[in-house]
C-alpha angles and dihedrals in degrees: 000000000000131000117281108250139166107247122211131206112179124132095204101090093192081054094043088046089047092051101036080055096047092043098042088043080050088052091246118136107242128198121174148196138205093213139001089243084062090049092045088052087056112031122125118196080227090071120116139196133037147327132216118187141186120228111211114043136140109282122352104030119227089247089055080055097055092044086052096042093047083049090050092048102245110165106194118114120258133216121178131208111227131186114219089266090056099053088103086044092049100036073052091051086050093056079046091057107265116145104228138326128223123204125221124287101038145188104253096210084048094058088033093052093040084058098055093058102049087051088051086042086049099046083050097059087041093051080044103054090040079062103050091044079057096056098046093055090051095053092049087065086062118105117225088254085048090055097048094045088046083052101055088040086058096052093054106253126147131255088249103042077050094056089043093051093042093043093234137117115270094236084069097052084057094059092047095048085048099052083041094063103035081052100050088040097244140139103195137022095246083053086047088051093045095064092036084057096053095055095040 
């Protein structure tokens, strides 16, 4: 995975210096393009962070980025730099799943600050899907006894409704609930139902 970094896609290079300046004085890795047809060219679905686009530039527009980018799964947040006359353009690229738009000219604490938190949005879904893999993985190694009895432990029920509605001797259940919960790396059923509940 690569480091999370702000990227920048603005074809204006006095533009790209000023804000490579401002991020890097802010402590926040920078890497920029002159165009969206150069990041394209280098983009890597391994990238993090966070992208901050202009709208308007010569040949492929920040918005037909974005388009390309969202069809291509990439994940990363997007902001986009408008100038007065893009602020439909850019209210239309948040219903399509953007994460915020700043107009031109703009305070420089106030982008700075919008940054920061779609990298810290972004390290979160990340964090957050790595989880739920996690999960995933965990309940693969369940056998199908394991799951039903995992089932009935989430629901509430008691060691001994669970053996009469399995058919098997409580004891048993107790060896499956306990395999349950040393395989899914929990200590307690509300802990059990917790982790159940963030990956749906």
């Amino acid at each position: 995975m690569c480091e999370p970094k702000l990227h920048i896609v603005d074809d204006d290079e006095a533009i790209r210096d000023a804000m490579g300046w401002l991020f890097q004085s802010r402590n926040v890795p920078v890497a920029s393009w002159p165009s969206a047809e150069a990041f394209l060219a280098d983009y890597d679905s391994a990238m993090t962070g966070c992208l901050l686009l202009d709208i308007r530039m010569e040949g492929m527009s920040g918005l037909e980025l974005f388009d390309r980018l969202t069809a291509m799964g990439c994940r990363m947040p997007v902001l986009f730099l408008t100038g007065h006359g893009d602020v439909p353009i850019a209210v239309s690229a948040l219903k399509k799943g953007a994460r915020d738009f700043v107009e031109k000219p703009f305070n420089d604490n106030d982008l700075v600050d919008r940054v920061i938190e779609a990298l810290a949005f972004d390290a979160g879904e990340r964090a957050r899907q790595a989880g739920q893999a996690g999960v995933a993985a965990r309940l693969a190694t369940l056998t199908q006894r394991e799951r039903q009895v995992m089932g009935l432990v989430v629901a509430g029920k008691l060691n001994k409704v669970i053996a009469d509605e399995l058919g098997i001797s409580m004891r048993t259940v107790e060896v499956h609930r306990a395999h349950v919960f040393e395989k899914m790396g929990v200590k307690t059923a509300v802990e059990l139902a917790r982790i159940l509940a963030a990956v749906g």
